[in-house]
C-alpha positions in Angstrom: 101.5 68.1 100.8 101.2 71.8 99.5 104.3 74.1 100.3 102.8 76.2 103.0 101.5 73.6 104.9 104.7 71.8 104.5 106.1 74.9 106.0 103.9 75.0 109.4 104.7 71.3 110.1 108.4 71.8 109.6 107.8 74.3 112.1 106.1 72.3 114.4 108.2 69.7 114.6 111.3 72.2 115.3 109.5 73.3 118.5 109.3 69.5 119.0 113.3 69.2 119.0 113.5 71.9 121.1 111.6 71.0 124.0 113.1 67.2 123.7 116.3 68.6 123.9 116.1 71.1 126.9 113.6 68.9 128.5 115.9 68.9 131.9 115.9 72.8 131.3 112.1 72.8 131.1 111.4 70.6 134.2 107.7 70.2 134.2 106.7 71.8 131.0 106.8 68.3 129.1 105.0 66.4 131.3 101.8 68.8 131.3 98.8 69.0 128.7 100.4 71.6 127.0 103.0 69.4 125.7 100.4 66.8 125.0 98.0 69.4 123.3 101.0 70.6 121.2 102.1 67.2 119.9 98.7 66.2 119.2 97.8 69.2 117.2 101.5 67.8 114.9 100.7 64.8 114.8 96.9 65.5 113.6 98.4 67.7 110.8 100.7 65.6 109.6 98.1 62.4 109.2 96.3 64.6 107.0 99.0 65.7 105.2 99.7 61.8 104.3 95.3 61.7 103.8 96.0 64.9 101.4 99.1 63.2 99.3 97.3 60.3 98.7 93.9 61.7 97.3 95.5 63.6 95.3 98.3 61.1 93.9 94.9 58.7 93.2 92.5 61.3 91.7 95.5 62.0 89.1 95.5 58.0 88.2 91.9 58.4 88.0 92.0 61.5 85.4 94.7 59.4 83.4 92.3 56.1 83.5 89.3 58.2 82.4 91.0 60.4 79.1 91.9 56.8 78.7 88.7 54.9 78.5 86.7 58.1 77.2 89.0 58.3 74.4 88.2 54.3 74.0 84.7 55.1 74.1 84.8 57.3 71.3 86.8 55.8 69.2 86.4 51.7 69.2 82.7 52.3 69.9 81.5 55.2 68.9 83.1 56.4 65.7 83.0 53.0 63.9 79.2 52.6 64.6 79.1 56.4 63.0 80.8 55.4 60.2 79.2 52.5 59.1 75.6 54.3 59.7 76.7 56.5 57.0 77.5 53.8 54.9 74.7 51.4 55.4 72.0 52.6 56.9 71.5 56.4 55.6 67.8 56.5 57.9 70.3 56.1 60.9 72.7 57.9 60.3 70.3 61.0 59.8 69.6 60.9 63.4 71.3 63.3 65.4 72.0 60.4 68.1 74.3 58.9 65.4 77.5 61.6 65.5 80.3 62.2 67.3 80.1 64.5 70.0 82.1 67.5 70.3 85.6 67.5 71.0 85.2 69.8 74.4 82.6 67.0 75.6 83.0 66.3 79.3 83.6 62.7 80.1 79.9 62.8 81.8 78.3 64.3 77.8 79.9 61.3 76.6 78.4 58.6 78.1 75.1 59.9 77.9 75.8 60.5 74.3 77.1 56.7 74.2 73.6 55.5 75.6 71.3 57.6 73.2 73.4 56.1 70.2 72.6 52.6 71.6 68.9 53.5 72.1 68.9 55.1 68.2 70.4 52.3 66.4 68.8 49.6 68.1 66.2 49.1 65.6 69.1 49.0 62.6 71.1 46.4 64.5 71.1 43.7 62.4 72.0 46.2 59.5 75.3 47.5 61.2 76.0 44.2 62.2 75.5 43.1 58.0 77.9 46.5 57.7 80.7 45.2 59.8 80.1 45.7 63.4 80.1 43.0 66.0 77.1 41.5 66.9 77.2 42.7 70.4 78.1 46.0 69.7 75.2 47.7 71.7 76.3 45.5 74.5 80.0 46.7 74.0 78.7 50.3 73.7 76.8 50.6 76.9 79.9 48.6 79.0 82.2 50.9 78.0 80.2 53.7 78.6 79.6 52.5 82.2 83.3 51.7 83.1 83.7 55.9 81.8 81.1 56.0 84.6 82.4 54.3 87.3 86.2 56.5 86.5 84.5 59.9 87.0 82.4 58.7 90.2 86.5 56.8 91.4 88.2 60.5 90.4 85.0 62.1 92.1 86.0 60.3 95.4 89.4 61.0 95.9 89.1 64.8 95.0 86.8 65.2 97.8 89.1 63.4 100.0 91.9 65.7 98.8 89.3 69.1 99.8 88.8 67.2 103.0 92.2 66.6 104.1 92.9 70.0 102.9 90.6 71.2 105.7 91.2 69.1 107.8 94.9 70.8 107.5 93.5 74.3 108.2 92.0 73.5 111.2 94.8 72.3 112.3 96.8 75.1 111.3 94.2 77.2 114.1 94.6 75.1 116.7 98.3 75.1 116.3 98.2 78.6 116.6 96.3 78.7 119.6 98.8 75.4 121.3 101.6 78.0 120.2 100.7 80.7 122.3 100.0 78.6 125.4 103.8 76.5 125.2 105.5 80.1 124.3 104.0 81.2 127.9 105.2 78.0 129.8 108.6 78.2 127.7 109.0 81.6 128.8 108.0 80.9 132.0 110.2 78.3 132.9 113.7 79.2 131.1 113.3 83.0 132.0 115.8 85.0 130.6 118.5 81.8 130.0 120.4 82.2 126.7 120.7 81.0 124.5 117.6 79.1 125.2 115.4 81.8 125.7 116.8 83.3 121.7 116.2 79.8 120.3 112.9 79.4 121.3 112.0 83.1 120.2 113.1 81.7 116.9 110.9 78.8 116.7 107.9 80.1 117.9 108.2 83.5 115.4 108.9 81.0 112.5 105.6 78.6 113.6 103.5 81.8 113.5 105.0 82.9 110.3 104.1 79.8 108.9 101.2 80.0 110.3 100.0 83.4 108.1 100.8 81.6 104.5 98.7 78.8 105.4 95.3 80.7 103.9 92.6 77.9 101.8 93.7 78.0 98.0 91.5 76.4 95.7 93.1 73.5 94.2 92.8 73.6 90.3 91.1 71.1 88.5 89.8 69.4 91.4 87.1 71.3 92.7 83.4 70.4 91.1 82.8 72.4 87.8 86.0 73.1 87.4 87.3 72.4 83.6 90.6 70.5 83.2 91.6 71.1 79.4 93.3 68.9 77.1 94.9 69.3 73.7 92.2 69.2 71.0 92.7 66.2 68.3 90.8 66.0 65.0 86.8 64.6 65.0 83.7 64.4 63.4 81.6 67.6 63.1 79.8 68.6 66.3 75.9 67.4 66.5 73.1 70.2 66.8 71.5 70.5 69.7 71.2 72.1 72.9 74.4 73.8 74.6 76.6 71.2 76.7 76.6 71.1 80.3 80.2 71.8 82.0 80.4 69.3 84.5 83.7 67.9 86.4 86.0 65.9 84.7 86.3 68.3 81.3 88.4 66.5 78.9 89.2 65.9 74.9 89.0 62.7 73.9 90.5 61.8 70.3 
């Protein structure tokens, strides 16, 4: 959960304390829909505090799995058929299908590059096979370029569950403000001018509100779509000609 909202819950939950522990003080003021309005509003928050942790503890694993498999992708598939194009089949290697792609190629560029590789060296199959590659290497190609797939669309998910939750939180973070108001009148109300209750309470309520003010929507680098997430460069294969790359989610370097 991010700091400020941390912050307004913390807060919420001390106002909690308070009015469990001066219930006999607040005599009615916990049995009324104030009370129930105020919890619910806490406890909302917090369940998407736990949504918010979550998304964005998976969409991380999801980033790691797909530099993983896109690095895979490039080089156990893609580099070796490159290579042995060069070697053995000169009229396929002249094709601009057959290269690497550039190193700042989004995980997306790459499996579409992947596919038009396996659709350009179809017809030479039997030559890069004679070369050294598996028989099945087409096969292998397009598998591995679809696992890349099904990463990016997994990573997809749970950042839009992340920028859900994280709404989800704001809202909250309204009606909270709103609950406030309404249980610092029946506080007041009821304790009058006791002290130190009266001081306490003051207290709570001015540091809820605080809160309340830092809790403005942030975005949340490298998870909101077209945003690039950068990673250190490592050595390739010149970059084919052709038209300019699309920046898409899920930027990344794959050796």
């Amino acid at each position: 959960m991010q700091l400020r909202f941390t912050q307004m819950l913390a807060a919420l939950r001390q106002g909690q304390r308070f009015l469990d522990a001066n219930s006999s003080a607040l005599g009615d003021v916990n049995a009324g829909g104030g009370r129930a309005a105020f919890d619910l509003v806490t406890s909302q928050m917090a369940a998407y505090a736990e949504e918010q942790d979550r998304h964005r503890i998976r969409a991380a694993g999801e980033l790691s799995n797909e530099l993983r498999l896109a690095r895979a992708l490039r080089r156990q598939h893609m580099r070796p058929i490159v290579k042995v194009a060069r070697a053995k089949v000169p009229e396929a290697a002249q094709l601009t299908a057959v290269s690497l792609p550039p190193i700042r190629s989004n995980s997306t560029d790459l499996t579409t590059r992947a596919r038009a590789m396996a659709d350009a060296v179809e017809p030479h199959k039997q030559l890069l096979h004679e070369g050294g590659l598996p028989s099945d290497f087409i096969d292998r190609l397009k598998t591995a370029a679809d696992t890349l797939d099904a990463a990016i669309r997994q990573k997809g998910t749970h950042q839009k569950g992340r920028i859900g939750a994280t709404d989800g939180i704001v809202q909250q973070v309204r009606q909270a403000r709103r609950q406030v108001g309404v249980m610092d009148a029946l506080v007041r109300a009821q304790v009058a001018e006791q002290e130190p209750l009266l001081t306490e309470w003051r207290s709570i309520v001015r540091s809820i509100r605080e809160a309340a003010t830092r809790t403005r929507v942030e975005p949340v680098v490298g998870t909101t779509p077209g945003a690039p997430t950068p990673v250190s460069p490592a050595p390739s294969a010149a970059a084919p000609s052709g038209p300019a790359l699309v920046v898409e989610p899920s930027i990344q370097k794959a050796a």
